[in-house]
N, C-alpha and C positions, 0 to 999 in steps of 0.2 A: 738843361745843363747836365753832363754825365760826369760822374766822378770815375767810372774804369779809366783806364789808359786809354790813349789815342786808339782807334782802331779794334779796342775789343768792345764784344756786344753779350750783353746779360742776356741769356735765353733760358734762365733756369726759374720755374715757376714758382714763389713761396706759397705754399698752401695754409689753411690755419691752423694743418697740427703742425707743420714748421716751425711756425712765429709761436705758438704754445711751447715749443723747445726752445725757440729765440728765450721768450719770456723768464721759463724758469731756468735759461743758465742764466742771464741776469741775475735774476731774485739771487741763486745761488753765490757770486761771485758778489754780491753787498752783505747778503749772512756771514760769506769766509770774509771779508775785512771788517764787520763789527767782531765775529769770534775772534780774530787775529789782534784786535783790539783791546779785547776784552782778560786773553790769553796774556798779552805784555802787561797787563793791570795785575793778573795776578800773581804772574811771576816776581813782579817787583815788590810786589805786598809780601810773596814770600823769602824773597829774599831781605827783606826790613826786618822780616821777623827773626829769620837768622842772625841777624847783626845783635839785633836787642837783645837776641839767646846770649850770645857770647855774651856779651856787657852785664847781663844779670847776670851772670852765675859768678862775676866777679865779685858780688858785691853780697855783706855779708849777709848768712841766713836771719839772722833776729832782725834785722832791718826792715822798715815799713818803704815799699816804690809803690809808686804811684802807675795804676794800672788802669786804661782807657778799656771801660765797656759802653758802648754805645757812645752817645752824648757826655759820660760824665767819666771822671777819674775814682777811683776807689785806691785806698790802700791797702795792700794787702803783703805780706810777708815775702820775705821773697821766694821762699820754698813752692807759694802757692802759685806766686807768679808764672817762675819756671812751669809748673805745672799745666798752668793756662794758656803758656804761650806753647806747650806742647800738641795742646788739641786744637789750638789754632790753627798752627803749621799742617797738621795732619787733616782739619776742614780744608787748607786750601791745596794740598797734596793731591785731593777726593775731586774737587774742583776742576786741577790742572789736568788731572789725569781725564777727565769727565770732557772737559772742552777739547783737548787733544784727539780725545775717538772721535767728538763729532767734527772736529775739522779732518780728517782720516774717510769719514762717511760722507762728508762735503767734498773733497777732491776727489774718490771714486767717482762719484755721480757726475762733477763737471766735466772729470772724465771721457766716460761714457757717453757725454753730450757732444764731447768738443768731434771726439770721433765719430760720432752721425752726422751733425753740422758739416764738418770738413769732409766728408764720404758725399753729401750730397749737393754744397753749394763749393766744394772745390776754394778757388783762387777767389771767391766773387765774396766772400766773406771772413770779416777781419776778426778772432776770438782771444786773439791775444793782448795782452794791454804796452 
């Protein structure tokens, strides 16, 4: 069974450093949809975190809110609050900006791959999704 088109014939040889660049644009292109994954996780954590920004600073400073660390809720002031929910945002700033360069350093490279693959198997191989 051929899967080319009627009438074309594959005469281009895979060798095993080929399929070794087969291999790691794969590997590559399941890293970029778990970062990409991983990337909308955080962005929406950061964007909760803004929301909650607004809503505490509405509410007044002597007042005890209830503030998730880990597993358990604390009370803590709201002054302290604001404060905690500042270095949060800013851990996940550090984060977003961290995943962003390696998907940056992940697309070069798939890059660079797609243009040898396609340089040497031409029409006989599909890299696109």
């Amino acid at each position: 069974m051929e899967l080319l088109p009627q009438g074309k014939k594959n005469n281009t040889q895979v060798t095993f450093d080929d399929q070794q660049l087969i291999n790691e644009f794969s590997k590559l292109i399941m890293r970029k949809d778990t970062l990409e994954q991983e990337l909308a996780k955080q962005r929406q954590e950061k964007e909760y975190l803004d929301d909650v920004s607004l809503e505490i600073e509405l509410i007044d400073e002597e007042e005890l809110v209830q503030y998730k660390v880990g597993d358990i809720f604390l009370f803590l002031k709201q002054e302290k609050v604001v404060e905690q929910l500042e270095k949060d945002v800013q851990i996940i700033d550090d984060k977003i900006e961290s995943l962003e360069t390696q998907e940056v350093d992940l697309d070069t490279r798939i890059s660079e791959l797609k243009t040898s693959l396609y340089a040497k198997f031409g029409d006989n191989i599909n890299l696109e999704r």
